[in-house]
C-alpha positions in Angstrom: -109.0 -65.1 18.7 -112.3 -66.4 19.4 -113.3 -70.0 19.2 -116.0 -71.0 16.5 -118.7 -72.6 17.7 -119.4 -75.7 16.1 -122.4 -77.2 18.5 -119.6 -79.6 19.3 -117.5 -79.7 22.7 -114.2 -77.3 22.1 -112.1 -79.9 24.1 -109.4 -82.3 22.1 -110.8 -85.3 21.3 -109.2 -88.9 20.2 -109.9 -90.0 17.3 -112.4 -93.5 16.8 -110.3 -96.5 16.5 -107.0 -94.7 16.5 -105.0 -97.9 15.5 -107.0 -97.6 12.3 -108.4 -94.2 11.4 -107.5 -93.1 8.0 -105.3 -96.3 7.3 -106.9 -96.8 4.2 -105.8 -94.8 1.2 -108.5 -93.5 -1.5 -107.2 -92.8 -4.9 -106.6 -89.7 -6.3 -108.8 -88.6 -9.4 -112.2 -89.3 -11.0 -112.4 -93.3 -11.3 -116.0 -94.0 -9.9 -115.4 -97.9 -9.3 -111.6 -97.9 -7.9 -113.1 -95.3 -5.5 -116.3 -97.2 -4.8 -114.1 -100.4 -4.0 -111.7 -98.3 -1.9 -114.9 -97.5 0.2 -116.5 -100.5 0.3 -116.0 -102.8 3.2 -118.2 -100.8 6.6 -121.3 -101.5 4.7 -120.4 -105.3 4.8 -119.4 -105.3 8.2 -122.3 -103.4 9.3 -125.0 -105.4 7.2 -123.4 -108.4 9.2 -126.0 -107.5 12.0 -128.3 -107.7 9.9 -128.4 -111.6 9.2 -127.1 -112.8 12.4 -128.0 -116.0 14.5 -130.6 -113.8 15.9 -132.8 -112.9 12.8 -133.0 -116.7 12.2 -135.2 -117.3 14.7 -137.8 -114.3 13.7 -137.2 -115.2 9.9 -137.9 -118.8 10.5 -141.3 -118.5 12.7 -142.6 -116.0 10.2 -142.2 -117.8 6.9 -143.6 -121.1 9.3 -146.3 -119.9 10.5 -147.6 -117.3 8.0 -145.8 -118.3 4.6 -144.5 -115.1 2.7 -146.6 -112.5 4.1 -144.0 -111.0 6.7 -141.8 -110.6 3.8 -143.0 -107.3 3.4 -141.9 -106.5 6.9 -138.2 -107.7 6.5 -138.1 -105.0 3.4 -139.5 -102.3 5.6 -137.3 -102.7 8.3 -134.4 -102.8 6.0 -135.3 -99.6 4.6 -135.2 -98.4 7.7 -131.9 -99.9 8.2 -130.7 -98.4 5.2 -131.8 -94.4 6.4 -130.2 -95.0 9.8 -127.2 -96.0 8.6 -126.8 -93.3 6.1 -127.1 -90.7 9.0 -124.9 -92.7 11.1 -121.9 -92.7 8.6 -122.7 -89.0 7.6 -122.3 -88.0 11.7 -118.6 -90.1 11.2 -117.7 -88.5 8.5 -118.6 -84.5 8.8 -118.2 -84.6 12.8 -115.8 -86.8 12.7 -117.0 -88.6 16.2 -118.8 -91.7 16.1 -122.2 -91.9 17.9 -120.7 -92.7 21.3 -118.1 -89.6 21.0 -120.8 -86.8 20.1 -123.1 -88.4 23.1 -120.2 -87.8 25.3 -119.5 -84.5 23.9 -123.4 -83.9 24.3 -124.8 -85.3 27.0 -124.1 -84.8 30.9 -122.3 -87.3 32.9 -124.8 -89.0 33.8 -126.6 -89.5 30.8 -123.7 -90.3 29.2 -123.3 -93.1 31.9 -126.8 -94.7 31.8 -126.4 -94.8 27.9 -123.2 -96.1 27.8 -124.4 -99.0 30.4 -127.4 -99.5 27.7 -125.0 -99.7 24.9 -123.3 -102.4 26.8 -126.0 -104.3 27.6 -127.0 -104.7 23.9 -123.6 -105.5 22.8 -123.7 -108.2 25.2 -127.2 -109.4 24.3 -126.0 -109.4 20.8 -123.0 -111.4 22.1 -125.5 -113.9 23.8 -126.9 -114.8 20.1 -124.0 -115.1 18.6 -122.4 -118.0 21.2 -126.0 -119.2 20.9 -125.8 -119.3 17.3 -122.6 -120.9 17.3 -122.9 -123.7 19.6 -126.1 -124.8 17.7 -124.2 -124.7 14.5 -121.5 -127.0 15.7 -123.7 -129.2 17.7 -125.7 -129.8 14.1 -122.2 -130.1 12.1 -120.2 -132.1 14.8 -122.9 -133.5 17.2 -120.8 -131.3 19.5 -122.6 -130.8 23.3 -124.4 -127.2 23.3 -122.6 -126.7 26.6 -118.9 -128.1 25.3 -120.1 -125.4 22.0 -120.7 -122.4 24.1 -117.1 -122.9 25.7 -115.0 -123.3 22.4 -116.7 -120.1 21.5 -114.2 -118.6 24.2 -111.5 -119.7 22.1 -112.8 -116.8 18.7 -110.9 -114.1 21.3 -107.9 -114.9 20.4 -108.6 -115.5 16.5 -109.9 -112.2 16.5 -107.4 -110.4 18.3 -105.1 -111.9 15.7 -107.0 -110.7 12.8 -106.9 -107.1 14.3 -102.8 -107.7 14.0 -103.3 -107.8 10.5 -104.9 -104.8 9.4 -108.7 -103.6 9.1 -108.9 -104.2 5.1 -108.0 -108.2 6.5 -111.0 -108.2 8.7 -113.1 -106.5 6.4 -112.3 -109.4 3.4 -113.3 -112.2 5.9 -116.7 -110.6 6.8 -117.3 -110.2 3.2 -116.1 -114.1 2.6 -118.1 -115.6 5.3 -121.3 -113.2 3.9 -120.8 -114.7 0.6 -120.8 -118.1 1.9 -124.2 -117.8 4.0 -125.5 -115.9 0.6 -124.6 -119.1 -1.4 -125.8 -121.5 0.8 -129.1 -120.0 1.1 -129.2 -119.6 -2.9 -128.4 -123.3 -2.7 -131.5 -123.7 -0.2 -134.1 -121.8 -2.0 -133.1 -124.2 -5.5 -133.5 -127.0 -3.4 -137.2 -125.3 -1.5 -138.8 -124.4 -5.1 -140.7 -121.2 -4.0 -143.7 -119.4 -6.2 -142.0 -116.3 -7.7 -145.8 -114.6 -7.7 -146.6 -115.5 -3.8 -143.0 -113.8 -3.0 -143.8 -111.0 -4.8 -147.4 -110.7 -2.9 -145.4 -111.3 0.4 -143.4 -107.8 -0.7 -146.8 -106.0 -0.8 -147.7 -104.8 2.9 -151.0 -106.9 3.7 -153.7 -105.3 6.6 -153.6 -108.5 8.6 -150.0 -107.6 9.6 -150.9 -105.5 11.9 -154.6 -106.9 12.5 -153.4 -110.3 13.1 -151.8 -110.4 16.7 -149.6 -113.2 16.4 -148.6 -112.0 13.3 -148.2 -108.3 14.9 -145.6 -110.0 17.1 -143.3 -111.9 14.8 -143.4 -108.5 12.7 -142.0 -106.7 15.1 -139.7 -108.9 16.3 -138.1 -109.2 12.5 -137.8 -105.7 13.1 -136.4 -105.7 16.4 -134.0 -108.5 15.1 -133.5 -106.5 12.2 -132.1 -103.0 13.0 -129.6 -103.0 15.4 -128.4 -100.4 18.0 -124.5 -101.1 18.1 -124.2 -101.1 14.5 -125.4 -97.1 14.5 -122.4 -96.8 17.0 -119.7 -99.1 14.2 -120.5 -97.8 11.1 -120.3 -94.4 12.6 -116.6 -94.9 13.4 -115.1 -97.4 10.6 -116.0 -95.0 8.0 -113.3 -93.0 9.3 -110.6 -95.7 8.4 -111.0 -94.3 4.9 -108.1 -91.3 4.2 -110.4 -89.1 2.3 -109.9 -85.5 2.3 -111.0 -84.0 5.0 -112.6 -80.5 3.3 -116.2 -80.2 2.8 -115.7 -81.7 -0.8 -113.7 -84.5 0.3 -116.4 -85.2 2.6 -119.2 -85.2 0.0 -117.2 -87.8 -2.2 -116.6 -89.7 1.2 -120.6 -89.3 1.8 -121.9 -90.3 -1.3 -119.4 -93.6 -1.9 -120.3 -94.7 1.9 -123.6 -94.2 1.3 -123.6 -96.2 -2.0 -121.6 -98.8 0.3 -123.6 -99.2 2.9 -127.0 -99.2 0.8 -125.9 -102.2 -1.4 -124.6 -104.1 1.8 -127.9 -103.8 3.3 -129.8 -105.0 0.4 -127.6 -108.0 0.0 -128.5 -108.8 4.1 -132.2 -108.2 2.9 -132.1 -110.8 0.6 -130.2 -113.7 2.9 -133.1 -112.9 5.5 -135.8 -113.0 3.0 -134.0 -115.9 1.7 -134.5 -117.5 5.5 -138.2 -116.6 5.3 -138.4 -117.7 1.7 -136.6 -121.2 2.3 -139.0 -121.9 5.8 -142.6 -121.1 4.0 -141.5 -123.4 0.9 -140.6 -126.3 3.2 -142.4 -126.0 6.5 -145.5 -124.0 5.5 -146.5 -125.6 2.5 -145.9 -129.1 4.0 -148.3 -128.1 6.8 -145.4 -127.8 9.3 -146.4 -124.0 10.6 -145.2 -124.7 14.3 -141.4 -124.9 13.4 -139.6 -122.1 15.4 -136.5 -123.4 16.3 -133.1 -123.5 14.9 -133.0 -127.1 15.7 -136.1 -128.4 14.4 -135.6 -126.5 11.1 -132.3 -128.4 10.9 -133.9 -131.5 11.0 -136.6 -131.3 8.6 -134.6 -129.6 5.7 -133.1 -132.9 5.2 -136.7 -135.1 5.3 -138.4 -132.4 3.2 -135.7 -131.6 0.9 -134.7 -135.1 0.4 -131.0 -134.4 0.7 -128.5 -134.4 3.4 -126.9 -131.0 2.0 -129.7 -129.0 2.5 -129.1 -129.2 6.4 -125.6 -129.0 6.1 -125.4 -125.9 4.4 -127.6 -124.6 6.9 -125.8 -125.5 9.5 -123.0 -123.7 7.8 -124.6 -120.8 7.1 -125.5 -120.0 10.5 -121.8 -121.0 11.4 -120.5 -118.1 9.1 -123.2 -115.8 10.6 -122.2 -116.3 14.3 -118.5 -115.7 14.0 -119.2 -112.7 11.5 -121.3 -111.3 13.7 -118.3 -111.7 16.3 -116.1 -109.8 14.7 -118.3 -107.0 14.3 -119.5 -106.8 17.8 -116.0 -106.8 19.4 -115.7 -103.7 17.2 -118.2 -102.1 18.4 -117.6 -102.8 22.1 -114.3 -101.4 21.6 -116.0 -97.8 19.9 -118.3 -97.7 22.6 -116.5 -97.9 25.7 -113.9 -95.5 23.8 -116.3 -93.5 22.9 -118.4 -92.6 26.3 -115.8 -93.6 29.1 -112.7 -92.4 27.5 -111.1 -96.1 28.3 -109.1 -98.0 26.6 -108.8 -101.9 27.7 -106.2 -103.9 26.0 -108.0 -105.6 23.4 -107.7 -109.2 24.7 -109.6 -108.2 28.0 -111.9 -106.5 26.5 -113.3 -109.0 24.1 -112.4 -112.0 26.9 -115.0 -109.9 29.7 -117.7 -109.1 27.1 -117.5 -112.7 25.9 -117.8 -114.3 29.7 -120.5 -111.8 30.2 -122.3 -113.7 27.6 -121.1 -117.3 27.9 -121.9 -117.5 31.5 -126.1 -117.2 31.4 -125.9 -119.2 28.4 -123.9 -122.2 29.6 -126.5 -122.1 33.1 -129.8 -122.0 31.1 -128.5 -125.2 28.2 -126.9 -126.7 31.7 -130.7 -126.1 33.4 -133.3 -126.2 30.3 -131.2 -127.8 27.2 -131.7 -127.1 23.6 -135.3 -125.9 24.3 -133.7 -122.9 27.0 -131.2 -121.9 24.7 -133.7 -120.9 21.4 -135.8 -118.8 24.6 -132.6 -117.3 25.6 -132.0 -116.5 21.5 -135.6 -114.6 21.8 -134.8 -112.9 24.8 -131.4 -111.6 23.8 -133.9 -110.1 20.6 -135.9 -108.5 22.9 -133.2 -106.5 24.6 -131.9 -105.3 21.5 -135.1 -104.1 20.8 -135.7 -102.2 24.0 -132.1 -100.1 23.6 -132.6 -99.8 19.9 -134.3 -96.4 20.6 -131.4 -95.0 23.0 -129.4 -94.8 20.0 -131.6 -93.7 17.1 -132.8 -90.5 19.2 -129.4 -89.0 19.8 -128.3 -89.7 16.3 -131.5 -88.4 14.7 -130.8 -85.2 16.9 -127.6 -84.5 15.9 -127.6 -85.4 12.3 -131.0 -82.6 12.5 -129.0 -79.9 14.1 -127.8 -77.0 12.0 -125.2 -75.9 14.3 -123.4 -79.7 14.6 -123.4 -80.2 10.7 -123.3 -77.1 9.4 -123.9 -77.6 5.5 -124.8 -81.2 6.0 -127.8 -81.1 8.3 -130.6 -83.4 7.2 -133.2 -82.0 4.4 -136.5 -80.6 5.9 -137.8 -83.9 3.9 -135.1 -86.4 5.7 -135.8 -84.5 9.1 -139.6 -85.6 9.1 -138.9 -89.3 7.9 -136.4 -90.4 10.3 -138.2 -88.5 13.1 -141.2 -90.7 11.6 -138.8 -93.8 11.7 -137.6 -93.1 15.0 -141.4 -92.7 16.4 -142.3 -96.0 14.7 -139.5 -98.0 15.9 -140.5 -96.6 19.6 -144.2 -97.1 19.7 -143.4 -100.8 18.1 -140.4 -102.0 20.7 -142.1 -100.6 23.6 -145.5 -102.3 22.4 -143.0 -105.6 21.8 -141.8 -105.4 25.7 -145.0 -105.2 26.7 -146.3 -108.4 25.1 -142.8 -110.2 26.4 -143.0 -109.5 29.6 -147.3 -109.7 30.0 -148.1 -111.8 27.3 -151.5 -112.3 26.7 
């Protein structure tokens, strides 16, 4: 009997996340909402990039320096967020492979190698923010050291690997938890700030001077290098396979649609906490004539002066507490899908979240050792900067294969959705390439 020839590799392959694939049961019949919640849960974990310690930085400078203009660029990128991520979770569910899997069943060897070793290197950059992130948080709660801050940050390994014990619907309720605590504490913050409802909706607007502004140009496209994030195409495409949908080309369609409506909502609620952080910065600092606050630090310190309460810092300082251990969770994930995924390997858990946390706590405890608080908000920037640069090694495979008639069979992309995310994935190129540039030869 001949074999049918999918456009995928004919060998057996393991499924993503085997300790959790299809452990969570959908109900039977036609109740939209106990279906919806059933679903829900990737979307949250996946918006997580979307708001962490790393987008503070971008979100800050830009509502600083140029008051609500660049809000129009955090609702753009989020869109594009939002596309991506739908073709990511539709390549989980109808190949059933996440990204890393169909590059391996692809891609050569070697191409599967040098991607894999890019994949890595943004996971760990993504890493470096979040012990960043952290450290700053409970050096502004605690008057903790930044250097004592990046080594208790070892210590989340083992919470985590505990969490994992408990089941993936445990870890998904604390991700959406700590989201709702950075959501109410920047609610809190923008009471407090008083913004103009009419100059945020003019900031939603795209303005020309975006793009003909330079130093504006760059903070735009860092938001969006901050903003969409490589290793969260390579997550979402595996958890949405912890769902035990049916597995026919019906089932599938449900398990599309649901995802889809999971995942879109997610990512709107992360567009509003990081318009919230660009909102809350051009109240305070911008209209008080304070347009060179960049820093997580000095924005800590002035809440409270501006505000005229102590709480305003405090619940900043625990927002961006929430955000780095979220974003934790999520990345260990996601180091575990990718080195799955494109090597075949499976570490035991602990040593693979212990070497991919050294990785990052090492450069940062030499730079805040070296250059103090002032090294460690570069080192933030930086780490945004290599995220940006492998962003596109993971878009163009997963644009490819969602467009190909032969992997998805009835669920290729429209003609329509073909051109856009091509469109998409050019723009996100030509921008992050044009970002590098700037980095490394600034002018």
């Amino acid at each position: 009997m001949n074999k049918i020839n999918t456009g995928w590799r004919q060998e057996k392959h393991s499924n993503s996340l085997p300790e959790a694939f299809s452990s969570i049961n959908i109900p039977e019949g036609p109740g939209f909402w106990r279906k919806l919640f059933a679903f829900a849960g990737p979307g949250l974990m996946v918006a997580v990039g979307y708001m962490d310690p790393g987008n503070w930085a971008t979100d800050i400078a830009g509502g600083a320096q140029f008051g609500y203009t660049l809000l129009s660029v955090i609702l753009i990128s989020n869109l594009f967020a939002i596309v991506l991520q739908h073709l990511a979770l539709k390549l989980g569910i109808v190949a059933e492979r996440d990204l890393a899997q169909a590059c391996r069943d692809h891609f050569n060897p070697t191409t599967n190698f040098i991607l894999w070793i890019f994949c890595e290197i943004a996971i760990a950059a993504c890493d470096l923010a979040e012990v960043i992130g952290a450290a700053i948080a409970l050096n502004l709660l605690f008057g903790i050291p930044l250097t004592w801050g990046i080594v208790i940050t070892v210590i989340d390994v083992f919470l985590i690997l505990f969490l994992q014990a408990k089941g993936f619907r445990v870890i998904e309720s604390i991700v959406a938890g700590l989201i709702f605590i950075i959501l109410g504490c920047f609610a809190y913050e923008i009471i407090l700030s008083k913004p103009g409802l009419f100059p945020i909706l003019k900031g939603l607007v795209p303005q020309k001077e975006v793009v003909t502004n330079p130093s504006m140009l760059y903070i735009a496209i860092g938001i969006l290098g901050a903003t969409v994030m490589p290793h969260n195409l390579y997550l979402h495409s595996s958890i949405v396979q912890t769902r035990n949908y049916d597995r026919t080309n019906e089932g599938k369609k449900e398990a599309i649609k649901f995802a889809t409506i999971d995942s879109s909502l997610s990512l709107f609620l992360a567009f509003f906490i990081n318009a919230a952080i660009l909102i809350v910065a051009a109240a305070t600092f911008h209209t008080s004539g304070n347009k060179d606050v960049a820093d997580i630090h000095d924005a800590y310190k002035m809440l409270t002066p501006l505000l005229g309460t102590t709480f305003a810092s405090i619940f900043f300082a625990v927002a961006l507490l929430a955000s780095g251990q979220n974003s934790t969770l999520t990345g260990t994930l996601a180091g575990q899908i990718v080195m799955e995924g494109f090597l075949k390997i499976r570490l035991k858990p602990w040593l693979r979240r212990l070497i991919t946390r050294l990785i990052a706590v090492i450069p940062a405890l030499i730079v805040t050792i070296i250059y103090g608080e002032k090294g460690t908000t570069d080192l933030l920037v930086l780490s945004q900067v290599i995220l940006s640069m492998q962003l596109s090694f993971a878009v163009v495979p997963l644009v490819m294969f969602t467009g190909s008639k032969l992997k998805m069979g009835e669920f290729v992309n429209k003609p329509w959705l073909k051109v856009l995310v091509w469109v998409i994935a050019a723009i996100i190129i030509i921008l992050n390439v044009y970002l590098f540039i700037q980095t490394i030869f600034p002018s």
